[in-house]
N, C-alpha and C positions, 0 to 999 in steps of 0.2 A: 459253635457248629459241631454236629457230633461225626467221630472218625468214620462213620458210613457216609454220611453225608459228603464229607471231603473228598473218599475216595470216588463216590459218584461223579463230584464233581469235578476232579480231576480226570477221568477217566472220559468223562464229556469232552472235556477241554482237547486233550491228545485228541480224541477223532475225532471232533469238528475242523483242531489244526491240522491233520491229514488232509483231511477231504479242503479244505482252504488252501494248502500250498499245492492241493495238485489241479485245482479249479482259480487262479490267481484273478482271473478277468481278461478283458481287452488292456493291452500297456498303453501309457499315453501317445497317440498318435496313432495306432493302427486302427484299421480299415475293418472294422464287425461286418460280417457278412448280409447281415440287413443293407449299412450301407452299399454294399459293393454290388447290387440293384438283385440277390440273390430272395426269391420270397418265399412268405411264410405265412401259414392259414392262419387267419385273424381268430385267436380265443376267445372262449366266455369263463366267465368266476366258474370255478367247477361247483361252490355251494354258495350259498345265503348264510347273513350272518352279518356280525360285526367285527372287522377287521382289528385285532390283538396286537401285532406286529408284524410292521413295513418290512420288505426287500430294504438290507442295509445299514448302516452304524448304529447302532442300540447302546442301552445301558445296559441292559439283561448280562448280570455278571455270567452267565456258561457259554455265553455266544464268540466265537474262535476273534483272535485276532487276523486281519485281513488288510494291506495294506497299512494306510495311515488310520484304521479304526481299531482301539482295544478290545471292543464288540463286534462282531460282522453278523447277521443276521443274512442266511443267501434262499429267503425263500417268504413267503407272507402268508403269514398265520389267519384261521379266519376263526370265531365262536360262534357256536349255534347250539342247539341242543342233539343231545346223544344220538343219535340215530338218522342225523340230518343226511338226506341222502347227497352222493360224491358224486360227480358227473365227468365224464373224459373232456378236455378244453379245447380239444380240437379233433377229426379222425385220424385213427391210424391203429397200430398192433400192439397189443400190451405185451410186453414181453417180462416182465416181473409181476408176482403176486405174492406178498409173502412179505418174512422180518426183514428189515432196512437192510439192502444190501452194500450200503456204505459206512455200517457200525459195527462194529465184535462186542460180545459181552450177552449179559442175559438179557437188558432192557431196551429191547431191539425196538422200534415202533414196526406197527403194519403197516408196509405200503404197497403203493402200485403203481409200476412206472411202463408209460404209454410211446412207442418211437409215433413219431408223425412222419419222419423224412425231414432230407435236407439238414442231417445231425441234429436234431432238436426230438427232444424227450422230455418229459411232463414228469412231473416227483408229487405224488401222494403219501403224504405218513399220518400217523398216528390212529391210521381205521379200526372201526372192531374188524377182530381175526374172524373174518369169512370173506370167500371167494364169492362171488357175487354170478350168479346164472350171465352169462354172454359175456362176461368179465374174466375168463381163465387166461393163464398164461398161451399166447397164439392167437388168440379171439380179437380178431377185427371189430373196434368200436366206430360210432360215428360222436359226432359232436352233439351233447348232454347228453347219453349215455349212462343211464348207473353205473356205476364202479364201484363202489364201496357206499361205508354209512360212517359217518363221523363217528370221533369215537375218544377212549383217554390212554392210546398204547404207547409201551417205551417212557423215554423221558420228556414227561408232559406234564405241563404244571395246570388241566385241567381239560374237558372236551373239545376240542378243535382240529383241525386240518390244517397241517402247514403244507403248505405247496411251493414247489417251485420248477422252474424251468432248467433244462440244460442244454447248451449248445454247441456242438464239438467240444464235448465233453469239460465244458467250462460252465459252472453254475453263474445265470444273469439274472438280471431282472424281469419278473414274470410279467411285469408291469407294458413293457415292452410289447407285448404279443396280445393285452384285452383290451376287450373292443369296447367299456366301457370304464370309470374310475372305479367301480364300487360293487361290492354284490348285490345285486336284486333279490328282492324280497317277494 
């Protein structure tokens, strides 16, 4: 492996373990706010596509340790071709448009991250870098909405969209909140 390479990949490592110990999850036993009869607008796949990697324990050696996994994966990846359009997964206010606001360094990805209410916000990465008409920072979407276009930004081992959920500021399972298993075509 060469020393760019390493340092990349350490450099991944540190800020995914950041954003990991400060996102832990629900602890055994406690009450997620789903359960606690608290609700939350039913999602859709923001794109089409074939699902690359699951919300959770991976082999994919850059992915932070979490818990009892060496790998944590906290988001699900989807592939489609470059320009696949993004779609908001549920309504609400974008309040981010721009380099990953959870990374430092130069090889930030593009994202775009959506409040719905009810602590819960939507994680778009890896778009091409452009702002999307009805898509700016403040701009009220509805659910399917363009947002963005797929793309290969930051550190990305090819065109896709990983996504994920957060809630009270704890990264879950996106899985959680779509109203179907799989992206439609």
């Amino acid at each position: 492996m060469k020393a760019s390479r390493r340092r990349v990949a350490a450099a991944v490592i540190a800020a995914f373990g950041i954003i990991a110990t400060m996102a832990p999850g629900y602890a055994p036993g406690a009450v997620s706010p789903v359960a606690a009869g608290i609700s939350y607008p039913r999602m859709i796949w923001p794109s089409t596509g074939k699902i690359t990697q699951p919300y959770g324990c991976t082999g994919f050696w850059w992915e932070p340790r979490r818990g009892d996994c060496k790998h944590f994966h906290l988001g699900i990846d989807v592939a489609d071709d470059r320009g696949t359009p993004i779609r908001a997964m549920a309504d609400g206010v974008v309040v981010h448009v721009g380099w990953d606001p959870f990374m430092r360094g130069d090889d930030r990805a593009w994202t775009v991250v959506i409040r719905h209410g009810n602590g819960v916000r939507t994680f778009y990465a890896h778009l091409q870098k452009r702002v999307i008409y009805g898509a700016a920072e403040g701009d009220r979407v509805v659910k399917g909405q363009k947002i963005g276009r797929m793309g290969n930004t930051g550190m990305s081992t090819g065109v896709h969209l990983h996504f994920a959920v957060i809630e009270d500021h704890e990264w879950v399972n996106p899985g959680r909140f779509l109203t179907t298993d799989a992206p439609q075509r």
